[in-house]
C-alpha positions, 0 to 999 in steps of 0.5 A: 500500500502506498506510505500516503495513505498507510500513514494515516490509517495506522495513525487512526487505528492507533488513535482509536485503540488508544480511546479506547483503552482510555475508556477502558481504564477510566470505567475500571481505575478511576473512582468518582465516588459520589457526585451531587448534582444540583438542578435549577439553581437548588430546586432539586439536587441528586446525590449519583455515582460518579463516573457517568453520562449526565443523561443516563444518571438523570434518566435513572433517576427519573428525569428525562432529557431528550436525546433523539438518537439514544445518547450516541451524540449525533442528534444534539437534543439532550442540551442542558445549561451548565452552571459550573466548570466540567472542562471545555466542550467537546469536539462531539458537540459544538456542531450543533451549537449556535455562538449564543448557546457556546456563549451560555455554556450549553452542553450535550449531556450525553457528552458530560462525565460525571467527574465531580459536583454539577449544577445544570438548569433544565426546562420546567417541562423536563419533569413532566416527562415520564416513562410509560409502560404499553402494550402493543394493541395495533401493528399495521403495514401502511406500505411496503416498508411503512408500518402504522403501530398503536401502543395501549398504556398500562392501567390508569397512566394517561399520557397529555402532550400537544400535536406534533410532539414525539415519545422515545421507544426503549428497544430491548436487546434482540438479535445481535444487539446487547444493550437496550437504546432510545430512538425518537418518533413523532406521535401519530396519535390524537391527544385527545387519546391519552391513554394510547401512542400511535407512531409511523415508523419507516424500516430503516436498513440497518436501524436498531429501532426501526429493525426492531420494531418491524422484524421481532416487535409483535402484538402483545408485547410490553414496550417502555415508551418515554415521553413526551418531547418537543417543541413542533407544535401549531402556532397562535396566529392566523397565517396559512399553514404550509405543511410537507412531509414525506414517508413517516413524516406524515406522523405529526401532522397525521395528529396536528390535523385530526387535533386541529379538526375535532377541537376547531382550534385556530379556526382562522388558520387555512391549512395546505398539506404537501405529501411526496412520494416516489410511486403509489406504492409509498402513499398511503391515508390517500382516502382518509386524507381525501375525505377529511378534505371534503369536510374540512373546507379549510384543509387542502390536501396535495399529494405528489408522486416524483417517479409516478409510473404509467400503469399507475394512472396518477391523477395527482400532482407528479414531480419533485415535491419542492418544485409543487410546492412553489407553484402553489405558493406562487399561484394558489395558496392566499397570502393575505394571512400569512404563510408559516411553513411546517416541514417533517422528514429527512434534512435534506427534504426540509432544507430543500424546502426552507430553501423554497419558501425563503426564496418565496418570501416566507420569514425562516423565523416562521419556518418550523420543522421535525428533522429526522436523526 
């Protein structure tokens, strides 16, 4: 192999056997003892084992910071404000700082070792999250690789969250995999229906949850979910909702919308709902969404298909979901109110399509998003 490119492997193989015994030594030399952590300026104050994550020592003790990807550091949801010295921030983490956030010393708390006393603040609504246990009442194919799943809480436990907001699923070891993890998902769900989650889950290759979920979950089976979290929700105002999704993007709006229409929320809010796909066979609440158009005169529904195929015979709207979404903008959607966009599904899906109503004259401040982990 030639010695440019040898170089740098052995540099990364070594800089990796070294992290990790680093690691090694650290679990199994250092002892921390006991550490305190105090929480919102002393309105609550644990006494832990040192020596872990910040966010798995609060996940034991019952507080639930969110953390979309589980804890391995590549969603930057589980931030928490630091109030004393825990060393300078990581390399892991200040991709998904903003100046304001370094300048207040907001942190990941998955990156945080605990090493000596803390003091964090956290949202008020952190501890109102809890970790429910469900049952699987539902688990339902909505396409090929789509499944729709609906989770009954035990007993009496009622779970109050607002449209649009997600619950984190604890998968358990199976398989191959060891150690129990967290994944996000929006909740389908209405929230007028307490006492059970529904969620839309695409099969990820690959994906520890997702794999879960649609190769060993089943019905019957008991399942921790925690929750809720998030901060996608309707706003208070009268500007015409934009909304686009693809895939199991459609989950938070699947609850914004039947939410929106049960209770009359906002009733001076025109709704326009964008949905992509590539062929018929990734649509899917094509009926539903059709019907809750006919009674809702409010609500306008646009699915598109980018490859529709002939023996299909699509009659919808056909092409890239950005390039429908800004002739409608441009030629039917009023703007006398307003426009606020509402985007939930892969990031480059949402900046594709922040990209178009910016350029369209809808204010990024007014632009709120779900984005896939």
């Amino acid at each position: 192999m030639n010695p440019v490119v040898l170089g740098p492997l052995v540099v990364s193989g070594i800089s990796a056997i070294l992290a990790f015994v680093i690691a090694v030594v650290d679990k199994f030399v250092n002892d921390y003892g006991e550490v305190s952590i105090d929480i919102n300026h002393g309105k609550k104050s644990l006494k832990v084992r040192g020596g872990s994550m910040l966010l798995g020592t609060l996940a034991g003790e019952n507080i639930f910071v969110p953390s979309a990807c589980g804890g391995r550091g590549s969603c930057g949801a589980c931030k928490v404000r630091v109030l004393s010295d825990v060393g300078p921030m990581l390399p892991t983490e200040t991709p998904y700082m903003n100046q304001e956030e370094i300048a207040n010393n907001v942190r990941l708390s998955c990156q945080i070792k605990l090493k000596k006393d803390i003091a964090i603040e956290l949202s008020e609504e952190i501890f109102s999250v809890k970790k429910y246990k469900s049952k699987v009442i539902s688990h339902k194919d909505l396409t090929y690789d789509i499944k729709e799943t609906v989770f009954k809480l035990d007993g009496a436990d009622k779970i109050e969250f607002k449209s649009g907001q997600y619950v984190q699923i604890v998968v358990p070891p199976y398989g191959e995999i060891k150690e129990s993890v967290q994944r996000a998902y929006s909740m389908s769900s209405k929230p007028g229906d307490q006492d059970r989650v529904e969620l839309l889950t695409r099969l990820v290759p690959g994906g520890i949850a997702t794999t879960y979920m649609h190769k060993f979950m089943k019905e019957g089976d008991t399942v921790e979910l925690v929750g809720p979290f998030g901060d996608f929700h309707v706003h208070d105002t009268p500007a015409t909702m934009v909304c686009v999704a693809g895939g199991s993007g459609m989950a938070p709006f699947k609850s914004m919308f039947w939410d929106l229409f049960t209770t009359g929320s906002f009733p001076e809010k025109e709704i326009w709902y964008f949905f992509g796909a590539r062929t018929t066979r990734d649509m899917f609440y094509l009926d539903e969404l059709r019907e809750l158009e006919k009674k809702w005169p409010r609500f306008h529904f646009v699915p598109a298909l980018s490859e529709p195929k002939a023996e299909e015979n699509w009659q919808g709207e056909s092409g890239l979901i950005t390039v429908v979404l800004e002739r409608f903008i441009k030629e039917k959607i009023a703007k006398d109110k307003g426009l606020e966009g509402y985007l939930c599904g892969s990031p480059g899906m949402i900046d594709a399509c922040i990209a178009v109503m910016t350029h369209n004259g809808i204010s990024e401040s007014d632009i709120y998003y779900d984005k896939f982990a």
